[in-house]
C-alpha positions as CSV (number, residue, x, y, z in Angstrom):
1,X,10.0,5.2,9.2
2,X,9.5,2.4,12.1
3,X,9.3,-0.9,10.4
4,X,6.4,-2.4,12.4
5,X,4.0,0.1,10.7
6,X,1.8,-1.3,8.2
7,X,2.9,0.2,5.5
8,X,6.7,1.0,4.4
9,X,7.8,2.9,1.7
10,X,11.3,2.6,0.4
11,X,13.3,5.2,0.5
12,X,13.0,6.3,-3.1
13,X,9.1,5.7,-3.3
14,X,8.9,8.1,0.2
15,X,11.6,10.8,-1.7
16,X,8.9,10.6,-4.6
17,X,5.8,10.7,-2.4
18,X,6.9,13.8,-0.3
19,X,8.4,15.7,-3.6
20,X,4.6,14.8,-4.8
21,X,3.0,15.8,-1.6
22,X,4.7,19.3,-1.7
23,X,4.0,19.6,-5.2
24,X,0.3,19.2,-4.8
25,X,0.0,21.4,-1.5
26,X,1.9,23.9,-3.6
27,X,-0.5,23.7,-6.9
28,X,-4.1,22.8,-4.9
29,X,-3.5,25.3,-1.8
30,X,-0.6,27.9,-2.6
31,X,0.7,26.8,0.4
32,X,4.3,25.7,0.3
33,X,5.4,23.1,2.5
34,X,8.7,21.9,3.7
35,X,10.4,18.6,3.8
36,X,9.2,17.9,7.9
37,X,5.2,19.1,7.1
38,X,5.2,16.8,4.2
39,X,6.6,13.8,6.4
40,X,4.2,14.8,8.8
41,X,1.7,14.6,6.3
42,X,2.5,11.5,4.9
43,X,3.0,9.7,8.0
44,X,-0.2,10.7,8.8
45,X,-2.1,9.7,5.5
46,X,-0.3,6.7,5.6
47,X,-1.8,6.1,9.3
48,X,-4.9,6.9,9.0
49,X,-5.5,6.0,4.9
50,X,-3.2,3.0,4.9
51,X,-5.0,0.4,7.0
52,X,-8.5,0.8,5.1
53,X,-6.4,0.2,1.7
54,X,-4.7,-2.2,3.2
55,X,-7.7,-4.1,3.9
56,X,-9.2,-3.6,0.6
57,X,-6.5,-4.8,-0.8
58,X,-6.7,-8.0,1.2
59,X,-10.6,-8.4,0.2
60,X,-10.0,-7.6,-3.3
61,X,-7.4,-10.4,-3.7
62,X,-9.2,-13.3,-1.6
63,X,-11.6,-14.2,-4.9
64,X,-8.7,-14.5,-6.8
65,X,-6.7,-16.4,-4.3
66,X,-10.0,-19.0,-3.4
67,X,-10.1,-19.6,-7.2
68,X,-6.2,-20.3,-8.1
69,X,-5.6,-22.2,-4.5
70,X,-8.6,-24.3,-5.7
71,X,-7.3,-24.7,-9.1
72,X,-3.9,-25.8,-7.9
73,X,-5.5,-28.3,-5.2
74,X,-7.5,-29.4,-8.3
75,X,-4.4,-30.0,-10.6
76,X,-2.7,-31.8,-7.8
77,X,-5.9,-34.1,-6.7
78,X,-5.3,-35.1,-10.6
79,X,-1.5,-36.8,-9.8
80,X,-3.3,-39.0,-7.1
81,X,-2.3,-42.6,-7.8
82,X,-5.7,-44.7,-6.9
């Protein structure tokens, strides 16, 4: 995988991903894919899927982030020596 994508999988999570990938073809389709289709299709997914979790993740943590950045500001506005 190029490492300016988005999204980079080590090389044991992609192993596990594609073994998966197969897996479920096999089970959901009875269609049995080989190591280059499953890249395929994960590269793929990975494109298309990646950057709209990507985002949500980003969303998801900014609440969280505005409220401890805040609490830490808070905290050190407290060591101020007036």
């Amino acid at each position: 995988m190029s490492k300016d994508k988005l999204i980079n999988l080590s090389d044991e999570a992609e192993e596990l991903v594609l073994d998966q990938l197969r897996v479920y073809m096999t089970e959901e389709f009875d269609v049995d894919i080989g190591n280059l289709p499953a890249r395929f299709l994960l590269d793929f997914i990975i494109e298309t899927i990646g950057p709209h979790l990507y985002s949500q993740v980003v969303d998801d943590m900014e609440p969280w982030l505005y409220d401890r950045f805040t609490g830490i500001l808070e905290d050190i506005h407290s060591f101020k020596k007036d």
